[in-house]
C-alpha positions, 0 to 999 in steps of 0.5 A: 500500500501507499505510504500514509500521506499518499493515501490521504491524497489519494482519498481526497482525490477520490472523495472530494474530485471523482471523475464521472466514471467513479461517480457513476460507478458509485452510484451504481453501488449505492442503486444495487445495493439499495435495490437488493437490501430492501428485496431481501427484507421484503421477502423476510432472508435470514441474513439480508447483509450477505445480499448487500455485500455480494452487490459490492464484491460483485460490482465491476465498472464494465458491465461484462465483468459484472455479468461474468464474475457473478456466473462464476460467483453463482457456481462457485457458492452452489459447489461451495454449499452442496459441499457443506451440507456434505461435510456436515452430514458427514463429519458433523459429529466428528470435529476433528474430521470436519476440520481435516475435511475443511482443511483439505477442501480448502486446500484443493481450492486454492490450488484450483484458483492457483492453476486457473484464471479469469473466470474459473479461478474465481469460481475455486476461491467461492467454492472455498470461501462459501464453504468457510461461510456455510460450513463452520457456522453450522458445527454450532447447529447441524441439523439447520445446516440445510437452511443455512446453505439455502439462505446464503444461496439465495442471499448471495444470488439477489445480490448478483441479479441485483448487481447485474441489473443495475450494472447493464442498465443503469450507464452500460459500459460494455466490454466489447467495446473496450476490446476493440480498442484493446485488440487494436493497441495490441495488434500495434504492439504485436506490428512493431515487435515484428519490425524490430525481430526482422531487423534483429533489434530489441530482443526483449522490450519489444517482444514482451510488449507484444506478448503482455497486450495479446494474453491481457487482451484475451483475458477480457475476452471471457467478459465480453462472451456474457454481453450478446452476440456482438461480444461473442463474436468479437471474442471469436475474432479476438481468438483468430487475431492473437493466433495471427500475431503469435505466428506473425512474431515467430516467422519474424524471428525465423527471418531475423535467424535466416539472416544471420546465415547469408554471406556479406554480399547477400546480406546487402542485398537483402538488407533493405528489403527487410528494413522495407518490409519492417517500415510496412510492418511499423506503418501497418497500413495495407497498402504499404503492406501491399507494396512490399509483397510486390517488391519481394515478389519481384525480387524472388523472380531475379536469376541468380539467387543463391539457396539462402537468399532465396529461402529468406525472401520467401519467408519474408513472403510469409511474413507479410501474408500474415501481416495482411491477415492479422490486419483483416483479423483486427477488422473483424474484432472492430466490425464484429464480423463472424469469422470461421475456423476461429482457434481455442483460447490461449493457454497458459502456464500451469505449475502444478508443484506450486498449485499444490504448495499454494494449497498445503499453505491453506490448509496448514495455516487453517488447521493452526487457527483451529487448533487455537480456538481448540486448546484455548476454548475461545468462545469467539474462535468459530468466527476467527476460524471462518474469517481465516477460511476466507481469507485463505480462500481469497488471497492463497492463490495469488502471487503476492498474498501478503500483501493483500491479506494485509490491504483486506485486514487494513480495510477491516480494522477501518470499517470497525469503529465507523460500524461501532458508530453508525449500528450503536451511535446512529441506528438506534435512534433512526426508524424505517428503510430510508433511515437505514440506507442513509446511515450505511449509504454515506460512509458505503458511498465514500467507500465506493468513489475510493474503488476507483483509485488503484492505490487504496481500492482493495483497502476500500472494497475490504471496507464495504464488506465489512462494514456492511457484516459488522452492521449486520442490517435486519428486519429485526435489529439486535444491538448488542456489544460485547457480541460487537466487540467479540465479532470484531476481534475475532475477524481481526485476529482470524485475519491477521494469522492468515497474514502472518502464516502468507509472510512466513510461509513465502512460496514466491518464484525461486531459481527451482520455479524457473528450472521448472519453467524450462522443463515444462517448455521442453515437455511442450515441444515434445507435445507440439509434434501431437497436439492438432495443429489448428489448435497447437498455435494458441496453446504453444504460443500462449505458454511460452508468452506466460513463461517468456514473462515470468522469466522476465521478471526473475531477469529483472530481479536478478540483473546480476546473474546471467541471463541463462533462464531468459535465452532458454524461453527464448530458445524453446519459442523458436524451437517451437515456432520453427516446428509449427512452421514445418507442420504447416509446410507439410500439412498436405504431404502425402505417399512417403513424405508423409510418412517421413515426416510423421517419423521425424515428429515422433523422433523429435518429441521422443528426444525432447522428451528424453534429454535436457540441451547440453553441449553433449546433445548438440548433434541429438537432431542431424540424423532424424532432420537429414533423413526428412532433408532427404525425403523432401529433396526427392518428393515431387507432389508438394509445391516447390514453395511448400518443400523450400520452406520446408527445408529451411524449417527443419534446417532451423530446427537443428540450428536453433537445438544446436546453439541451444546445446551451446548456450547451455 
């Protein structure tokens, strides 16, 4: 968090200036969650807070975001209570064996949340947390467990309609909308690292750029899918444009490769046709674009060109082919046109030995806050123990838990006393509904402009939830504090070991973590051979980017160590890039060529798979390619365009293993 003055600038500004979207969206806040209280006392729930508060953990400035994250709230909270009335009919007798249970489930949902994002991460963290919520509450009475479970559904599923509601009518902002301007500055980005690959310049900034927009790109594109058909068919074309540009950038880094190959004359020649080609790439206009397929075209037709030169103008001509395509794909997102063949989503990276860490973290540091409220027969423990639940739920998966643990526990120790004051010091001398919603409106609306500030908006949201439990507002008002104070400080402790066990307990990315990162990229170029490859693009590419930006990072905070992790990310991008080209060349191979080439896929994945690069396997690949160079030499059924490329991808391959082995 900011430090202590900047962030009473930052309230100030929220506060006192807030821009129109702020406004807007806190009145948004305000409109739901005025909206879902008065429903919830109309129709006599339990616990009419929990509707309230979903209306604010659910509520997003875009309206997608609102409509998505409450589908996947709405299935999380329905997992999250079937498994507590299982659990309770289960062990309700057996408290030890609850907690384990308990324990367990946690555990396996913060390592859900951990391997997933987007949407199916959040719903992991609400199967966790509505169990914590349900489940533990009920130890005390189990035979109303069911009740229980059905009251919080409903509850939580008021506030989500609510919020959506409001969210898609009241001021929509659609993400669909935001995409298309997204999908633009990303493909910009995706040109321009192209350029700068052909011309063998900027071998980081540029790529992790790219890289960082596309996969940031494709995460909003699962908000979009919720708002219609127009949403939907931007993200389709979302999906064909990311798959266009990842293939753009590794043909751009083969040509930058083939360069390096030509002799000085030849690199002369050629010199200005790719700072041609990579001036049309920056521009990206078609017509500029157009203009240099003609140049290159012409230049292949001159006499004389040696195999090298010539092999290089002709992926050039991919290069621009697929510039041309990404262009009209970039249409597509814009127009919303529908686009055929679209590919999967990007995948990317999974570590599952820090999933699994991530969830033995959860559960020990759950079963240390029940042994507390065990052995110490603290008459508040339960709550410290379902808090800690939440918390654990919420935070373990992430990065950095630390940290926001510690914003969520700042936001807590806040709402306390301005709770203590409106439920003791207003509310009791207040009648009826509007009186209500005027005490817990002011400091709730506050709350909501100071969401739109990064800086203090977890602190904010962390607030709102809880100053709306401490409150706990009813049809039938109990004021009672010692039950207060007890509440209170059992949320503040609960939380605050949750914090300490994120700050001992570091799982953060160590040197083993980017051992792993390479391995996982090795395991995947022995998979690339197999996966189908429409498909193979979107999965390979959206890996490597995850695993090219992570190692970035490691780079970063180690500047003085060398720089080993990074040029093997990069060594496995172009080793896969060249594979994925090959396929493509051959995809149409028949009669023995075919059949070489699915010996030579096989042979590769098989050694992938068996050996690390090493200066003692730098010739583990000239056998297997000699053969398919041979075997493409005497096949006459595929295009000479497609054989030529084709040898100069299975030439790549074997060059880029060897300087790998080199490297290493």
């Amino acid at each position: 968090m900011a430090s202590f003055p900047r962030t009473v600038s930052d309230f100030t500004q929220a506060v006192f200036n807030p821009t129109t979207p702020a406004l807007q969206f806190a009145l948004k806040n305000m409109l739901g969650g005025g909206l879902a209280l008065y429903l919830a006392f109309i129709l006599q729930m339990q616990q009419p807070q929990w509707a309230l508060t979903t209306v604010f953990i659910v509520n997003q400035p875009l309206s997608g975001m609102v409509l998505s994250k409450g589908a996947y709230r709405l299935l999380g909270t329905f997992v999250g209570a079937v498994v507590s009335l299982g659990m309770i009919a289960m062990f309700g007798q057996s408290p030890l064996l609850f907690l384990s249970c308990m324990a367990l489930w946690l555990g396996f949902c913060t390592a859900g949340a951990s391997l997933y994002r987007n949407n199916a991460s959040y719903g992991f963290v609400l199967a966790g947390y509505t169990t914590a919520i349900i489940a533990l509450p009920a130890t005390a009475a189990p035979l109303n467990v069911f009740d229980q479970a059905q009251a919080r559904f409903f509850e939580i599923t008021l506030g989500i309609v609510c919020a959506s509601l409001v969210s898609t009518v009241l001021w929509p902002r659609r993400v669909e909308r935001q995409l298309a301007v997204q999908a633009r500055h990303a493909w910009q980005s995706g040109m321009a690292a192209a350029a700068a690959e052909l011309l063998g310049v900027d071998q980081r900034q540029g790529l992790l750029d790219a890289l960082g927009r596309i996969v940031s790109v494709d995460a909003q594109r699962d908000h979009a899918a919720f708002e219609g058909p127009l949403g939907r068919l931007r993200a389709q074309a979302l999906r064909l444009m990311s798959r266009d540009l990842l293939s753009l950038l590794r043909v751009a880094r083969g040509v930058a490769r083939q360069r390096l190959l030509l002799d000085e004359r030849a690199g002369e020649y050629i010199d200005p046709i790719i700072a041609g080609v990579a001036q049309a790439l920056a521009d990206g206009g078609e017509m500029a674009l157009g203009q240099q397929a003609v140049v290159v075209d012409e230049t292949l037709l001159a006499q004389g060109l040696e195999p090298p030169l010539h092999a290089c103008l002709m992926r050039l001509t991919v290069v621009l082919r697929l510039a041309t395509i990404a262009a009209g794909t970039l249409k597509a997102v814009e127009q919303g046109d529908e686009v055929t063949d679209a590919p999967g989503p990007l995948a990317w990276h999974r570590d599952v030995e820090q999933g699994v860490m991530s969830g033995l973290r959860s559960a020990l540091a759950f079963l240390a806050v029940a042994a507390l409220w065990i052995f110490t027969a603290w008459p508040a423990g339960l709550g410290a123990v379902s808090i800690s639940g939440v918390v654990l739920s919420l935070f373990a998966g992430r990065e950095a838990p630390a940290g926001a643990a510690m914003n969520f526990l700042k936001g807590i120790a806040l709402s306390v006393p301005v709770a203590a004051l409106v439920a003791y010091g207003l509310l009791p001398g207040w009648e009826g509904f509007p009186m209500l919603c005027l005490g817990l409106g002011v400091p709730l609306f506050m709350a909501s402009l100071c969401l739109s500030q990064p800086s203090i908006a977890p602190v904010a949201s962390s607030f709102c939830i809880f100053f709306v439990n401490n409150v706990a507002p009813s049809n039938a008002m109990t004021y009672d504090l010692e039950q207060f104070l007890n509440k209170a400080l059992a949320t503040l402790i609960g939380v605050g070991i949750a914090v300490l066990v994120f700050r001992l307990i570091t799982l953060g990315p160590g040197a083993r973590h980017y051992r792993r990162l390479v391995e996982a990229s090795l395991a995947d170029l022995s998979q690339l051979a197999r996966r189908p490859l429409a498909q193979a693009e979107g999965w390979f590419g959206g890996r490597m980017a995850d695993r090219l930006m992570r190692l970035a990072r490691y780079r970063n905070a180690h500047p003085d160590e060398p720089n080993l992790h990074w040029h093997d990310g990069l060594f496995g991008l172009d080793l896969g890039g060249e594979l994925l080209h090959l396929r493509g060349c051959l995809v149409d191979a028949s009669g023995s060529l075919a059949l070489e080439r699915d010996r030579y896929l096989r042979d590769v994945a098989r050694l992938l798979k068996q050996v690390r690069p090493a200066p003692e396997v730098l010739q583990l690949l000239d056998e297997v390619s000699a053969r398919l160079q041979e075997a493409l030499d005497v096949d006459v059924r595929l295009t000479a365009r497609r054989r030529e490329l084709a040898q100069v991808a299975v030439g790549q391959v074997r060059s880029v293993w060897r300087r790998w082995c080199q490297k290493s």
